[in-house]
mmCIF file of the C-alpha atoms, coordinates in Angstrom:
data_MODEL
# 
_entry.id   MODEL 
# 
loop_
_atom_site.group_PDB 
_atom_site.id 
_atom_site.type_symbol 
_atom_site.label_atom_id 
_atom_site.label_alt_id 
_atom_site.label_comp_id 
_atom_site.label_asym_id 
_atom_site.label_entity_id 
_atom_site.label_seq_id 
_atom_site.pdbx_PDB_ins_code 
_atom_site.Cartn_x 
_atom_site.Cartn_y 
_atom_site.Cartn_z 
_atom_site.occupancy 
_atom_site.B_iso_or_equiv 
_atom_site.pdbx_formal_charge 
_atom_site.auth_seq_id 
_atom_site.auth_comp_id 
_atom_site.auth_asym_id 
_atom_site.auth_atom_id 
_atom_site.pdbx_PDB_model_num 
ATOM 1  C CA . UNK A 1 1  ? 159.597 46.613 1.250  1.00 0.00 ? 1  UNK A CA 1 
ATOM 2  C CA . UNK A 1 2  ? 161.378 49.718 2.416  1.00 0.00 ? 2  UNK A CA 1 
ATOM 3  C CA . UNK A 1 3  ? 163.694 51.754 0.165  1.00 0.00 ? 3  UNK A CA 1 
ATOM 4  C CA . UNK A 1 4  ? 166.953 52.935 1.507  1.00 0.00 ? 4  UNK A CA 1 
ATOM 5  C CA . UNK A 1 5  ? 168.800 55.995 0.270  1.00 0.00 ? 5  UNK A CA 1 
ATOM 6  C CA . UNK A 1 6  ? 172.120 55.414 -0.956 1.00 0.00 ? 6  UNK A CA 1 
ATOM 7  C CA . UNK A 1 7  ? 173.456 58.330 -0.165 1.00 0.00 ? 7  UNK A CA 1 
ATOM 8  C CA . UNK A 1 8  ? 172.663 58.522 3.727  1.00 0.00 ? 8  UNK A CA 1 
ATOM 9  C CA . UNK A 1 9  ? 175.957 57.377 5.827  1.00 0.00 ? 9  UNK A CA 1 
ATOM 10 C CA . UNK A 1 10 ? 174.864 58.741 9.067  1.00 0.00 ? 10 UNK A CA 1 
ATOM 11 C CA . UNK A 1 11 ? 171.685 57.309 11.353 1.00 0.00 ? 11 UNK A CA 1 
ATOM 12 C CA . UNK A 1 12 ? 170.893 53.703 12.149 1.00 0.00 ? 12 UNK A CA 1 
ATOM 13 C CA . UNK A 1 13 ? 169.555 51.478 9.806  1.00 0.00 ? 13 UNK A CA 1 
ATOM 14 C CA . UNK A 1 14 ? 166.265 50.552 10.387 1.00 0.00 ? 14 UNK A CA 1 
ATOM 15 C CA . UNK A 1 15 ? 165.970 51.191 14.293 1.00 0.00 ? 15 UNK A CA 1 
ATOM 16 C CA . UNK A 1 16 ? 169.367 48.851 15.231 1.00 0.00 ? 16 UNK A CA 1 
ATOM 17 C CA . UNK A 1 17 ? 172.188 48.805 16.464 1.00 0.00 ? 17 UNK A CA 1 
ATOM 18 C CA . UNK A 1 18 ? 173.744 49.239 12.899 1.00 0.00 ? 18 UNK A CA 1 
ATOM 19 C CA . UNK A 1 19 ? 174.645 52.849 10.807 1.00 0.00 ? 19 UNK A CA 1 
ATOM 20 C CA . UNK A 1 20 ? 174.121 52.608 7.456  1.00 0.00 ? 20 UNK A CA 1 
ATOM 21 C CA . UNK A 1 21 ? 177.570 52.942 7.075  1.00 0.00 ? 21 UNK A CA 1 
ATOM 22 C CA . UNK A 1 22 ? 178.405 49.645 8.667  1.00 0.00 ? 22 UNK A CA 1 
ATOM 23 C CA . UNK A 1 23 ? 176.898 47.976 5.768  1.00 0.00 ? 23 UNK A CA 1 
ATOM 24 C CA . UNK A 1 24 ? 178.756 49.722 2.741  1.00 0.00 ? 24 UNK A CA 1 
ATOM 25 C CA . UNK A 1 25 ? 182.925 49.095 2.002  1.00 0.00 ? 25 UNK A CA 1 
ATOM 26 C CA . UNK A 1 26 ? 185.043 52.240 2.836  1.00 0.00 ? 26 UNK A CA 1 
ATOM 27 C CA . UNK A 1 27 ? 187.406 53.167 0.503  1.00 0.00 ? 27 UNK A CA 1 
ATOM 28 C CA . UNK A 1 28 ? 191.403 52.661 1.686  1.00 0.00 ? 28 UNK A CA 1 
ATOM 29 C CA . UNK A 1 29 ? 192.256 56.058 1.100  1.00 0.00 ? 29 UNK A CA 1 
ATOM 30 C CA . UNK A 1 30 ? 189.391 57.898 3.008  1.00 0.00 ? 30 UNK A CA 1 
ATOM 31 C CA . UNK A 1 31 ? 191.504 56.763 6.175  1.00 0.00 ? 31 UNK A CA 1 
ATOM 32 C CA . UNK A 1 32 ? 195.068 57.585 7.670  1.00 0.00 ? 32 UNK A CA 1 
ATOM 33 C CA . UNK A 1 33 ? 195.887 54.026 8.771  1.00 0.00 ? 33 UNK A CA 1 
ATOM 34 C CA . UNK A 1 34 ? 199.021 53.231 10.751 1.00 0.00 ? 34 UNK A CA 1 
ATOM 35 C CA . UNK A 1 35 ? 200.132 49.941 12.781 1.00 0.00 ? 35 UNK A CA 1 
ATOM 36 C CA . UNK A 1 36 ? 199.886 50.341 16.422 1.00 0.00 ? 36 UNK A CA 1 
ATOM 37 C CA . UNK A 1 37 ? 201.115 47.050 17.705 1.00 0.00 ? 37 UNK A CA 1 
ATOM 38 C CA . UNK A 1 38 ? 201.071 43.159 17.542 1.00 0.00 ? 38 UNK A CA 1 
ATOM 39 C CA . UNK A 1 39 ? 198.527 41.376 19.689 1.00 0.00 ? 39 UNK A CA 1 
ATOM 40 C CA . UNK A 1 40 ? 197.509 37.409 19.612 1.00 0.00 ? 40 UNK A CA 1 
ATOM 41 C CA . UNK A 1 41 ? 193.765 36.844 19.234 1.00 0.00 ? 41 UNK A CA 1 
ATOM 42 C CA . UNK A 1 42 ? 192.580 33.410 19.445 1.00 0.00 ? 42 UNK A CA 1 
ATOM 43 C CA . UNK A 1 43 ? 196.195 32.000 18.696 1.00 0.00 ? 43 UNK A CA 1 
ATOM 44 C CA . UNK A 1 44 ? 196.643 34.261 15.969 1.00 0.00 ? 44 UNK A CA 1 
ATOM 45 C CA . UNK A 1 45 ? 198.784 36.813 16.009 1.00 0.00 ? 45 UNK A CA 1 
ATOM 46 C CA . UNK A 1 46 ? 197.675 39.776 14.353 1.00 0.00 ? 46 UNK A CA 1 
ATOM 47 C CA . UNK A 1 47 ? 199.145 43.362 13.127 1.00 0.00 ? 47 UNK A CA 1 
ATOM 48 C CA . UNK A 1 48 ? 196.886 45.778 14.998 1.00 0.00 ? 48 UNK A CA 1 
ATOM 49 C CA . UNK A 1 49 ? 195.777 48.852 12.857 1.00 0.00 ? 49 UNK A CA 1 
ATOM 50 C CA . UNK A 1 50 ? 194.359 52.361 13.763 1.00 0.00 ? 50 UNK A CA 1 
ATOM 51 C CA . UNK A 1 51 ? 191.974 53.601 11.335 1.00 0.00 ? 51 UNK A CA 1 
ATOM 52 C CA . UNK A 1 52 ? 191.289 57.262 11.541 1.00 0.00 ? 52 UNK A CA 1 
ATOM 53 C CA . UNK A 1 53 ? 188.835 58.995 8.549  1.00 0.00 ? 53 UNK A CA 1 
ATOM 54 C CA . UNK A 1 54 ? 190.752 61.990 6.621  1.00 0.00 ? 54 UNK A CA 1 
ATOM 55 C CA . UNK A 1 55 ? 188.280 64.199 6.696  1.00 0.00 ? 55 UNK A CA 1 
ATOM 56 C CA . UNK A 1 56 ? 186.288 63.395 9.903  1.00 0.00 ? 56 UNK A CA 1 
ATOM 57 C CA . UNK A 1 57 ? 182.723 64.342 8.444  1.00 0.00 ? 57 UNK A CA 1 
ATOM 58 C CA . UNK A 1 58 ? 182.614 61.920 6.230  1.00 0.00 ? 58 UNK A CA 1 
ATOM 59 C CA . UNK A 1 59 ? 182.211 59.160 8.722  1.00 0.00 ? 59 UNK A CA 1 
ATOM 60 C CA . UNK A 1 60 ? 180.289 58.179 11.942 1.00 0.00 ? 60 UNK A CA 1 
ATOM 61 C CA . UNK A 1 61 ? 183.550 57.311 13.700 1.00 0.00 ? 61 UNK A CA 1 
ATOM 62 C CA . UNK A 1 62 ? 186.287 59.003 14.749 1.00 0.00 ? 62 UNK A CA 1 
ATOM 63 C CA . UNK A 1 63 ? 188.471 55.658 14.492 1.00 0.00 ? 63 UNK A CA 1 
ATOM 64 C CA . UNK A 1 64 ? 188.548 51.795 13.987 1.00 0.00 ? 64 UNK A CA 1 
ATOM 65 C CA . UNK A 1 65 ? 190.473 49.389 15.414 1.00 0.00 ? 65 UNK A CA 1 
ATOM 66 C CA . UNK A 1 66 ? 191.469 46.420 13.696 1.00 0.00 ? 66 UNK A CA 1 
ATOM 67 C CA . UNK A 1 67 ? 193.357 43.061 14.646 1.00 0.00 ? 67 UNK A CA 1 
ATOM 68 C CA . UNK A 1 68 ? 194.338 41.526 11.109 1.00 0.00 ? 68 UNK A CA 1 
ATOM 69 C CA . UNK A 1 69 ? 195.705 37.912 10.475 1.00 0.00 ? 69 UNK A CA 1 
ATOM 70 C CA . UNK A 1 70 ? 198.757 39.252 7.971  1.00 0.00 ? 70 UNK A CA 1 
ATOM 71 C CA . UNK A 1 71 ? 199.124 35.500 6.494  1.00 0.00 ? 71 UNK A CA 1 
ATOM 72 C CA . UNK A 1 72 ? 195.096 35.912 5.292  1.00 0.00 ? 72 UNK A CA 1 
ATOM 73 C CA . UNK A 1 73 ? 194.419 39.633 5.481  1.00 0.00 ? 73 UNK A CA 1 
ATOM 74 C CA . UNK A 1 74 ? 191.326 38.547 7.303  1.00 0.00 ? 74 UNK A CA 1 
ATOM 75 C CA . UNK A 1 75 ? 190.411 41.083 9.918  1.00 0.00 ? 75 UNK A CA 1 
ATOM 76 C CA . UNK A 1 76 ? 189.448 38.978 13.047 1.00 0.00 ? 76 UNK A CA 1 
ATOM 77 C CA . UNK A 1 77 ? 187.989 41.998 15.599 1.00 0.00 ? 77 UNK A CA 1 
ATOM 78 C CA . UNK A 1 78 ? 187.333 45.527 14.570 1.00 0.00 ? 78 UNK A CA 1 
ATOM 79 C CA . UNK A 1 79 ? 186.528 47.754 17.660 1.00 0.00 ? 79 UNK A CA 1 
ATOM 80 C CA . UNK A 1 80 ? 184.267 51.121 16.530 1.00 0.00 ? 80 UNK A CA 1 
ATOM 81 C CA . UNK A 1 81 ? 184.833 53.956 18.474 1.00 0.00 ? 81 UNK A CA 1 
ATOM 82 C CA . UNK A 1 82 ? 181.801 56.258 17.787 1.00 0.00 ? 82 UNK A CA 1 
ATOM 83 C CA . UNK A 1 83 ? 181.500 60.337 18.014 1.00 0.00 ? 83 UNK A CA 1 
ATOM 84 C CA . UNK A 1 84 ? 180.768 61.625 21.182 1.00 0.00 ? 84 UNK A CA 1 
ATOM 85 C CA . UNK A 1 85 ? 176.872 63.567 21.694 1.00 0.00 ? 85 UNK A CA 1 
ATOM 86 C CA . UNK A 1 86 ? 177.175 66.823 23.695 1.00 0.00 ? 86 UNK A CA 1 
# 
């Protein structure tokens, strides 16, 4: 048994692919979100939205990507777009 700190955001968990972040929710308002378009994935089509964090430390990515079904709210692909390492 390993305890995790529930504070730490950054930093994968447990040597995956995965942040830490990816498994908490993320509040609505710590993102600007704005409609971008309307694109059909697997027959539905969905309301694309860009995500983009408010104050950009407070996240490991500088913006998501999300196609949502607007009859079930259900978001059916979100693409991650991670900082980039200099």
């Amino acid at each position: 048994m390993r305890r995790i700190d529930a504070n730490r955001k950054s930093g994968r968990f447990v040597n995956s692919e995965y942040y830490y972040e990816d498994l908490q929710d993320r509040k609505v308002n710590m993102d600007t979100h704005r409609i971008i378009g309307r694109e059909t994935l697997a027959g539905v089509a969905c309301e694309v939205m860009e995500s983009i964090p408010v104050k950009p430390g407070n996240s490991t990515y500088t913006k998501r990507v999300s196609w949502i079904d607007p009859v079930s709210l259900i978001p059916m692909r979100i693409d991650f777009f991670e900082k980039q390492e200099d």
